[in-house]
C-alpha positions as CSV (number, residue, x, y, z in Angstrom):
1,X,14.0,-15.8,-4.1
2,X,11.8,-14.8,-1.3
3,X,8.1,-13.7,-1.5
4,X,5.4,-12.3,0.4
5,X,1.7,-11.1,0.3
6,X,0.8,-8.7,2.1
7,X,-3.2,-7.1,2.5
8,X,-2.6,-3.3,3.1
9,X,-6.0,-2.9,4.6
10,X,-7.0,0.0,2.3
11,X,-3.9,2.4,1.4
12,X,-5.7,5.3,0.6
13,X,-4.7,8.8,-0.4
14,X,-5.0,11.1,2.6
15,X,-8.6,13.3,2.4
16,X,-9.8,10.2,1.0
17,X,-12.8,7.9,3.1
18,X,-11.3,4.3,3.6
19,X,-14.6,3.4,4.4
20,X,-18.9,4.2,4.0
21,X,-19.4,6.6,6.6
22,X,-15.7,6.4,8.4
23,X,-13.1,9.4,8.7
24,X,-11.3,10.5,6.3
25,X,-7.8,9.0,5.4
26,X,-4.9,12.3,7.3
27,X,-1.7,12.6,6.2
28,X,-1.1,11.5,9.7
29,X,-2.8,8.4,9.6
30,X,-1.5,7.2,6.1
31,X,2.0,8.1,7.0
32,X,1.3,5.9,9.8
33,X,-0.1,3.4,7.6
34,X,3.1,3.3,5.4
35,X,5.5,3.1,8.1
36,X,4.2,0.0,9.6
37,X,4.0,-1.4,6.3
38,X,7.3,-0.7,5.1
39,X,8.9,-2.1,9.0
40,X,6.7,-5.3,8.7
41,X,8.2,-5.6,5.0
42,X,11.6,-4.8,5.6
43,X,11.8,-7.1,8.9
44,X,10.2,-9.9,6.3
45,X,13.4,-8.6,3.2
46,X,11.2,-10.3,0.3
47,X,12.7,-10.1,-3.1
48,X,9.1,-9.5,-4.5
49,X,5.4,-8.3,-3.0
50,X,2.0,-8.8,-3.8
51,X,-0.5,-6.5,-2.1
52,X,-4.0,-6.0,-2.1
53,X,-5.7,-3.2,-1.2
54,X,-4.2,-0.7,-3.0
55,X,-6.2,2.3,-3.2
56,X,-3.5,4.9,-4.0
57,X,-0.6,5.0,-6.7
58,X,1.0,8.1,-4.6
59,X,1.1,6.1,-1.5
60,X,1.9,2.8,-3.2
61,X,5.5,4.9,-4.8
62,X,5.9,6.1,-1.5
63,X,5.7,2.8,0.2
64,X,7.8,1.1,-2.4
65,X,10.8,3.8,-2.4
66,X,10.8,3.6,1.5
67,X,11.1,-0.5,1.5
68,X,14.3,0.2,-1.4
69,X,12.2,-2.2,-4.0
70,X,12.9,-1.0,-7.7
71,X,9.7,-1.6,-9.6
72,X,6.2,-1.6,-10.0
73,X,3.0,-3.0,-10.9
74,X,-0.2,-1.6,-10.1
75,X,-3.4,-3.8,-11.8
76,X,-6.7,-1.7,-12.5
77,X,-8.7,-0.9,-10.1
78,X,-12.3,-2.7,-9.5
79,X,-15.5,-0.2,-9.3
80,X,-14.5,0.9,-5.7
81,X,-10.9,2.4,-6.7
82,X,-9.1,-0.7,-5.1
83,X,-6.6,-2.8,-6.8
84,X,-3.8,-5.2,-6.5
85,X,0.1,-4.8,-6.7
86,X,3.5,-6.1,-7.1
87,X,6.6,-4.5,-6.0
C-alpha cells in the first residue's frame, strides 16, 4: 500500500478569501489549484491521502473524483474553517 500527505495550501471555495486581507479564491484560481493537485497526486498513484488544509468539501469531491480515489474523510474544521482529510 502506498501513502502520501499532502498540505493543499488552503483549498478554498472560489469567492472565498484564502487569506486576511488577500484576493479572493476565482473559479480560475481554484481550478488551478485542483489541477496541480490532482497531476502531483496522480504522478505520486498513492492508495490513500492525507491532506491538510482543507477548507472546502466542494473542492475536496472535486479533487478526489478527478485523482479516481473512491472515498472520503473530511475531520471538523478548527475555528478558521480549515480541516484535515483522507481520501
Amino acid at each position: 500500500m502506498k501513502l502520501a500527505t499532502y498540505n493543499v495550501k488552503d483549498l478554498f471555495d472560489p469567492g472565498t478569501f484564502p487569506s486576511p486581507g488577500g484576493r479572493p479564491m476565482t473559479a480560475e484560481m481554484a481550478s488551478g489549484k485542483r489541477e496541480a493537485l490532482a497531476r502531483r497526486l496522480l504522478a505520486a498513484a498513492p492508495d490513500v491521502v492525507a491532506l491538510q488544509e482543507i477548507a472546502s468539501r466542494k473542492e475536496l469531491e472535486r479533487l478526489r473524483d478527478r485523482i479516481g480515489l473512491p472515498h472520503m474523510l473530511l475531520a471538523d474544521a478548527d475555528e478558521r474553517g480549515i480541516a484535515s482529510a483522507i481520501l
